[in-house]
N, C-alpha and C positions, 0 to 999 in steps of 0.2 A: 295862359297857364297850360301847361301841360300836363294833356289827360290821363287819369288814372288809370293802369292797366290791370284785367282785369286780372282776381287771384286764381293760380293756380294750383289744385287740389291732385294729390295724389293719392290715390284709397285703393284699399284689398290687397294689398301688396304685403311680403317680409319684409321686415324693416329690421338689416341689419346695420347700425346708426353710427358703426369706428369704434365706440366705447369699449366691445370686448366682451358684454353679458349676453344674457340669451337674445335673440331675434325676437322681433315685435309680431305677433301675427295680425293679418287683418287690420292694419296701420294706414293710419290719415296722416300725409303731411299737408301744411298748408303754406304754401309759397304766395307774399305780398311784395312786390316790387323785383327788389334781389335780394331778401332776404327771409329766412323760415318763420314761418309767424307760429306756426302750432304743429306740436308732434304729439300725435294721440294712437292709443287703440280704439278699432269702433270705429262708427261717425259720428263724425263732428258737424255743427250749422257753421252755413255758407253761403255768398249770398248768391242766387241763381244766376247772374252773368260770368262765375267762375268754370274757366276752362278744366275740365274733367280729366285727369290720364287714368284707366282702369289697370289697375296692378294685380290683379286677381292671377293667383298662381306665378307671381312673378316677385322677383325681390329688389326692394332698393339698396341703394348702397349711395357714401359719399362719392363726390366726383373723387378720380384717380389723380396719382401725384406720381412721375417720373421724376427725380430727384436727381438724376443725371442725365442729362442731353445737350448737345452742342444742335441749337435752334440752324434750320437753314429756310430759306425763301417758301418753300413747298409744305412745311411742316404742318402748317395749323390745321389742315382738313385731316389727316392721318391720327395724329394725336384724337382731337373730337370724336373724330368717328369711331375710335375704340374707348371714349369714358374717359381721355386723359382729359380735367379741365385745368392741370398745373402743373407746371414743369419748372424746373429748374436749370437753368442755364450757367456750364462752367469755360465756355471760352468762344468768346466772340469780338470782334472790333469794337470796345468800348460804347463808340455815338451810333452806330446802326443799331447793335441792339437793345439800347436806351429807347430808339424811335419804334423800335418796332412793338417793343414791351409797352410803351404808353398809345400806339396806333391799335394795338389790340384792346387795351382798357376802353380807349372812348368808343371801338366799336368798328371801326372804320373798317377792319382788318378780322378776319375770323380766325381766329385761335382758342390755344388753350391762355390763362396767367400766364404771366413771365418772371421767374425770378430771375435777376440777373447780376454777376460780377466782374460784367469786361473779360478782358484776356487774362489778370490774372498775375500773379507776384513770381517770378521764379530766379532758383541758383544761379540759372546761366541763360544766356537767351540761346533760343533755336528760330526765333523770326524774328521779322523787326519790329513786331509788333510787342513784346513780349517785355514787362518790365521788371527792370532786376535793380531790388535797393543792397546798396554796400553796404549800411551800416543800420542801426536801430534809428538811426535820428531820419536816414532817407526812409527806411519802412514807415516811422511816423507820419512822415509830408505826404507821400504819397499812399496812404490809406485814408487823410483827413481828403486829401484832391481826388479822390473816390469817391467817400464818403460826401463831398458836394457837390457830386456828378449826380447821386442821386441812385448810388448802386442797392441791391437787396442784402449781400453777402459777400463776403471779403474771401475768394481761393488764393490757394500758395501751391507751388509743383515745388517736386524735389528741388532738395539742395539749399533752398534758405535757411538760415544757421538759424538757431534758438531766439538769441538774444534778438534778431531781429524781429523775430516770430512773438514774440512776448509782447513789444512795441505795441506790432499792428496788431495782438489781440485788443490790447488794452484800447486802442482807439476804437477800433469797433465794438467791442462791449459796450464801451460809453454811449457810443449812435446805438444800441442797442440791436445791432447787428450779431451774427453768427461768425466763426469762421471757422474752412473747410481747406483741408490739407490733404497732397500724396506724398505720402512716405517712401522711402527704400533703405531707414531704419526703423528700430524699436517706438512701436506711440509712446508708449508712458510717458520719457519728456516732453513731448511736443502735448500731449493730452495737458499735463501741467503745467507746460507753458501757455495755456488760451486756447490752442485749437479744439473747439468742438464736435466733430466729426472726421470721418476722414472716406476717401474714394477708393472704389475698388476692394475695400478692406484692406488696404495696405498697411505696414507698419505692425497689423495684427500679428501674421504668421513670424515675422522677425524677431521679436520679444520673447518666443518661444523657443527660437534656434540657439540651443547655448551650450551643445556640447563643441568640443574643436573642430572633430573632422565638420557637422554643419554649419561652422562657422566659416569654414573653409570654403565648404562651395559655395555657400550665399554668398562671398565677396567674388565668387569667379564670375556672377552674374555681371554682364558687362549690359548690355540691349537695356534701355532705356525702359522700353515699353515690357520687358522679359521680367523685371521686378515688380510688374502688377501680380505676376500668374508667377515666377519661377519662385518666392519663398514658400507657395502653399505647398510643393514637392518635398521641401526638408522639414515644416513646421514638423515639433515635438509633441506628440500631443498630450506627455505628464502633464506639461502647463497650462493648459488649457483655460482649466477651471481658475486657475489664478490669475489668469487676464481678463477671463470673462466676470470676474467679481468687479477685481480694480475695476473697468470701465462701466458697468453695471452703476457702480458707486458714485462714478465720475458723471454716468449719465451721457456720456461720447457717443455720439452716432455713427455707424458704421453702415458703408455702402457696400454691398461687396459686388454689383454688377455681375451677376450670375450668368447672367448670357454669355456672357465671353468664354465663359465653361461648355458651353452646349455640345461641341462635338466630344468631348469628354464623355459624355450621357447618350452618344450614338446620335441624335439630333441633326446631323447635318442632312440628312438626304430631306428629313419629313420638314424643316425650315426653309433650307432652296425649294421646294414644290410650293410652299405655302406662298413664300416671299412671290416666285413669280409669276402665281397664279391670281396675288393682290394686284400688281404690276401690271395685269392684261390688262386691268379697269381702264376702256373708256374714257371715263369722267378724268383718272389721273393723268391721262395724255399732257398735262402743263410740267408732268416732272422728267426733264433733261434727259437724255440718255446718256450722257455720263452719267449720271448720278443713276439710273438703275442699275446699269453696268456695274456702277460702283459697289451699290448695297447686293445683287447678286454675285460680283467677286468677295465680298468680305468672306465668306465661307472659304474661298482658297487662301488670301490674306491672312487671316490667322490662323488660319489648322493646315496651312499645307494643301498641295498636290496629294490628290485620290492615288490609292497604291496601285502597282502597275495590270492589274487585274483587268480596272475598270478602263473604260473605253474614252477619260476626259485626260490621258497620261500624253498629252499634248503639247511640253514647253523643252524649254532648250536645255537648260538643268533639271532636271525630276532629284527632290529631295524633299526630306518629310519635315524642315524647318518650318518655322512658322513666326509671323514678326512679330509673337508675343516670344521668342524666345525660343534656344534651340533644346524642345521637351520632346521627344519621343509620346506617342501614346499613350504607352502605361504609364509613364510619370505625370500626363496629367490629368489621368485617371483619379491617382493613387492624391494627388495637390486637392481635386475636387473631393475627394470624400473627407480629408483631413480639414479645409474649408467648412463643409456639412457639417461636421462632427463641432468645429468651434460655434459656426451659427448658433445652433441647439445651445449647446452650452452656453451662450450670449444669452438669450433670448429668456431660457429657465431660470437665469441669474437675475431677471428684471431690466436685463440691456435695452438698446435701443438698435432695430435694425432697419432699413429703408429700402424703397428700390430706386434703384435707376439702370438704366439702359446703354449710355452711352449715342441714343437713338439721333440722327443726323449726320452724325461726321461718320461713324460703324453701320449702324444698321438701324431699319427702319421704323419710323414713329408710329408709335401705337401697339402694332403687334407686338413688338418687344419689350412692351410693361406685363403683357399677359403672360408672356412665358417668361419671363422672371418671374412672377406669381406663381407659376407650374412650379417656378426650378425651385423656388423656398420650402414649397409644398414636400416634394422630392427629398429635399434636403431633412427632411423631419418636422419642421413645422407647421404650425395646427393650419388649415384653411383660414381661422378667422385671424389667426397671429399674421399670415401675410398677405390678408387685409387690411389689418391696421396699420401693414409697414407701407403701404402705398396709400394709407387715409391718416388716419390717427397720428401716429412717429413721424411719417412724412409731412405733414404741418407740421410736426412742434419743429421739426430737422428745419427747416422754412422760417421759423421763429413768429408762424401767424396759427397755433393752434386756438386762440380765440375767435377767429374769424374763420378759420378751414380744419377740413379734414374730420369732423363727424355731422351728425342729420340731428341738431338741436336747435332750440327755438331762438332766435336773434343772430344766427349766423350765414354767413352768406351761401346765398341758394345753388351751390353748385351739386348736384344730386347725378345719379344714374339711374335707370331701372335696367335690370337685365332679367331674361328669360331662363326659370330652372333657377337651383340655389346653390351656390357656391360652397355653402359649408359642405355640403355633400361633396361636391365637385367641384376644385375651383377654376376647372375651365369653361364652368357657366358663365364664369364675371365675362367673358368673352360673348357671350349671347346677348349685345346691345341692342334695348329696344328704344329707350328714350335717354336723353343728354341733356340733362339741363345745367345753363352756367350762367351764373348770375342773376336766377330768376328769368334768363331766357331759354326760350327749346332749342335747341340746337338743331341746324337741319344737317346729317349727317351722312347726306349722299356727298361724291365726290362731284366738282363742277369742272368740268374742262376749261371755262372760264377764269376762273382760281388764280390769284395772283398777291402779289404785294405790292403798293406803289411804291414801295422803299425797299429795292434789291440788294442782296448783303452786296460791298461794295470788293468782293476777292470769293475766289473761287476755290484759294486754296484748302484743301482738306485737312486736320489732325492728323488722322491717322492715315492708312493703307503707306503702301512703298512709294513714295514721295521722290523726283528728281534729284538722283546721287550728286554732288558736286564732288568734281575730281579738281584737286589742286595741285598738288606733286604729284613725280612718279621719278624714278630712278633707275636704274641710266635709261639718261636721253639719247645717248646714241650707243650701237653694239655693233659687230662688225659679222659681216655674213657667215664668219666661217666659227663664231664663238660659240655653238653649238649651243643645245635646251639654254636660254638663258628667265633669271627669274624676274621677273619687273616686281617692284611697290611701288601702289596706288597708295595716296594719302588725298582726305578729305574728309565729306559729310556723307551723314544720310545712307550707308554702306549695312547691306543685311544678310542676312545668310544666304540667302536666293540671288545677290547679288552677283554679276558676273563679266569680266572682262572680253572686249573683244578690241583681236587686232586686223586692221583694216577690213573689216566688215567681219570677219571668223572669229566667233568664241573661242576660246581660250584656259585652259583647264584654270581654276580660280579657288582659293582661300582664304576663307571668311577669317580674319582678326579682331576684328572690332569695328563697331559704325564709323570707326575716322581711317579705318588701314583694312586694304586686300595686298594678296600677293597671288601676282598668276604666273605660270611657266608659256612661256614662248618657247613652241618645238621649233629646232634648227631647220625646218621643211618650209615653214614660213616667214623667216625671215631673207625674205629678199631684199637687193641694194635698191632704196628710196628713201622716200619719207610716207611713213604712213601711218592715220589715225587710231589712238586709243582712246575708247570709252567706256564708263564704265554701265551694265543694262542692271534695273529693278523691272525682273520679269512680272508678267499681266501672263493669265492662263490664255489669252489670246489677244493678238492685237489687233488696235484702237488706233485709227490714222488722228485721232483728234487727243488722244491721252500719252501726251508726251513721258517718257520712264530711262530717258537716257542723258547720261552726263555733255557736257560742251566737251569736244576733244584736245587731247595734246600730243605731241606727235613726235613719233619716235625716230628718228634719224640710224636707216643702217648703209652703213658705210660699206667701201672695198676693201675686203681682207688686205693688210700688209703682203709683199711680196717677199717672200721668203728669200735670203740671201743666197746668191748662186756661188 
């Protein structure tokens, strides 16, 4: 048989417990296996082989819930070590993060929970991984052959029409699953149609744009990624209160990934310092350098090159584009406070708001639940309101608020204690002194050792500027003497930073859209050969191991005609 372990006692601590009412002062919990056996004020009897934590002057809290993160190999010590004991995962290769979500459960593997939904339902594919139903009856099949994969929650990306959306709600309701949606229209039908929640807040700000002229530029939005952040620029904000009732009503969870706002709120310099001074550890020596590189470029990736002032004005295009979309500063300034201003109004309505991060594929695990915590705060919400949205909301969003997400008796022992109290300040919840998940303590140093025996099986990232594919271009061949001439590029994966060069020289260039550029070839360089074009997705510095350029095609210039004598 195996031996009983002994309980563990937590006392003298606040005991803020998810639910929402006052703090507990001077609070006993009492943890037996993996689960809370008693929550008391006072002390309580115990029996003297119980492990002691003294909380005196310090506060507990539910373990923390990121409710958006794309899981990678490296993740589980960053998450732990800042209080996340549960995450949520919305796009991964199916059978690895299956294995890895039940490697973590038995133990084998140190992490937080894993909720998990595979890669995910979308409009149209952008990898091969990516599964697209035509009809209501394909969404049906393939939400049941999910569904006995053994998935947590059912995601859908733009562009799945309704009717197929209703389907697969209906299947997954019945498994008693959730399902979570990105919009780049109006929620309300898709809210009625099944979807429970939605990412990023999307769909919110759209609902609201109803006069013509912002009807107009919402549909100019072409950037894929530009319609998570570019409707919160035009949202109306009369309507506010009338979405935030409907979905209040509806009960719809709304993520809105507030990080992605941060340079919006000035943020950017005190985050890079933070981010790379995490990054010296030591112990995290197992996390790849691409991948630091990576999570320290996202700061240029989505805000843009630093203005010409500062001393990183270092790349071959300098423009203040950015792959969430081409926003100027002040507009997404002006998108974040009109953002803030619906949160609020959600939230007073009796809404449901959550966090997540986006942490893995964007930026880094852990830190990035806490300053989404900041940014709710910020945004007008109480401290302990966005507490609950990373304990309390974030279970029920999970669909396990019986099991997670508050500090009551018969549920499972995922706890925190942090140092200082967050209702005052909620960048105490960042003062981790103890992590317990599952009834176990967490050790929450970083190990150089650190691994996974189940490595994700691709490298490729979500997000940042991804290997353009150039497919066409026109004309293929021009003749020395035809003066500036204009080429179009057609393909993929094409951004506003995006940028042409011919035979190794950039090339003035023309952002149209992710599938089309147009550059001008000065008559100076077009000399008689053949020589390569391709298309470059600028890095603020380069990386001989971070490939960012298309395969070439090759442009044929000829000898001028000879003029009749």
């Amino acid at each position: 048989m195996t031996a009983k372990k002994p309980l563990i006692v937590i006392q003298g601590g606040r005991l803020i417990d998810g639910n929402g009412g006052k703090p507990v002062d001077q609070a006993t919990v009492v943890i037996e296996n993996n689960r809370i056996q008693c929550v008391a004020q006072g002390k309580v009897d115990f029996s003297k082989e119980a492990r002691i934590i003294d909380a005196s002057g310090k506060t507990i809290l539910p373990g923390l819930i990121d409710n958006h993160v794309h899981y990678r190999n490296h993740s589980g010590e960053l998450f732990l070590a800042h209080g996340v004991t549960s995450v949520r995962d919305l796009g991964n290769p199916i059978d690895w993060i299956l294995a890895q979500r039940d490697a973590i459960a038995l133990g084998k593997v140190a992490g937080p929970r894993i909720f998990c939904a595979g890669p995910g339902f979308f409009g149209k594919a952008r990898r091969p991984d990516h599964i697209v139903p035509t009809s209501p009856e394909d969404g049906r099949r393939m939400t049941k052959a999910h569904i006995e994969r053994g998935v947590d929650f059912v995601n859908i990306y733009i562009g799945v029409p309704l009717d197929i959306i209703r389907t697969v709600a209906e299947e997954a309701h019945a498994a008693g699953l959730r399902v979570t949606d990105h919009l780049d229209a109006s929620i309300l039908p898709y809210a009625e149609a099944g979807v429970d929640g939605v990412e990023h807040a999307t769909g919110c700000a759209e609902v609201t744009i109803r006069s013509e002229e912002g009807r107009k530029k919402l549909a100019s939005i072409k950037l894929w990624l530009a319609k998570f952040l570019g409707p919160w620029t035009l949202a109306e904000r009369t309507h506010f209160a009338e979405v935030a009732e409907f979905l209040a009503k509806r009960g719809t969870f709304i993520e809105p990934t507030m990080v992605l706002w941060g340079s919006s709120l000035g943020m950017r310099d005190k985050w890079e310092r933070e981010d790379y001074e995490l990054l010296k550890n030591p112990g995290l020596s197992y996390i790849p350098e691409d991948q630091r590189l990576f999570w320290l470029d996202h700061h240029y990736v989505a805000y843009g090159v630093r203005p010409k002032e500062e001393p990183e004005q270092d790349v071959v295009i300098a423009n203040r584009y950015s792959i969430y979309g081409i926003l100027p500063e002040d507009q997404l300034r002006e998108g974040h406070r009109r953002l803030q201003k619906f949160l609020c109004q959600l939230v007073k309505a009796g809404g449901n708001v959550v966090t997540g991060t986006d942490a893995g594929a964007a930026v880094i695990p852990g830190i990035s639940l806490h300053r989404e915590l900041d940014l709710m705060v910020k945004a007008g919400l109480s401290p302990m309101q966005a507490i609950q949205a990373a304990t309390k909301v974030g279970a029920d969003y999970l669909g396990k608020l019986s099991e997670l997400g508050t500090v009551e008796e018969g549920k499972l022992a995922d706890l925190i204690v942090v140092r200082g109290n967050p209702l005052e300040d909620i960048t105490h919840a960042r003062r981790i002194d103890v992590v317990i998940k599952n009834g176990e303590i967490v050790d929450t140093r970083y190990h150089e050792s650190f691994s996974t025996p189940i490595p994700r099986p691709t490298n490729q990232e979500f997000y940042g500027y991804p290997v353009p594919k150039l497919e066409e271009m026109s004309p293929k061949v021009i003749s020395e003497r035809d003066g500036d001439m204009e080429l179009i590029l057609k393909g993929k994966d094409f951004f506003p930073n995006s940028y042409v060069c011919f035979g190794g020289s950039p090339i003035p260039t023309h952002f149209t859209s992710q599938e089309k550029l147009t550059a001008i070839l000065p008559s100076h360089l077009a000399r008689v050969g053949t020589s390569p074009i391709v298309v470059m997705n600028p890095m603020p510095r380069e990386f001989p191991d971070r490939e960012n350029v298309s395969r070439p095609l090759f442009l044929i210039v000829k000898f001028a005609n000879l003029s009749p004598s």
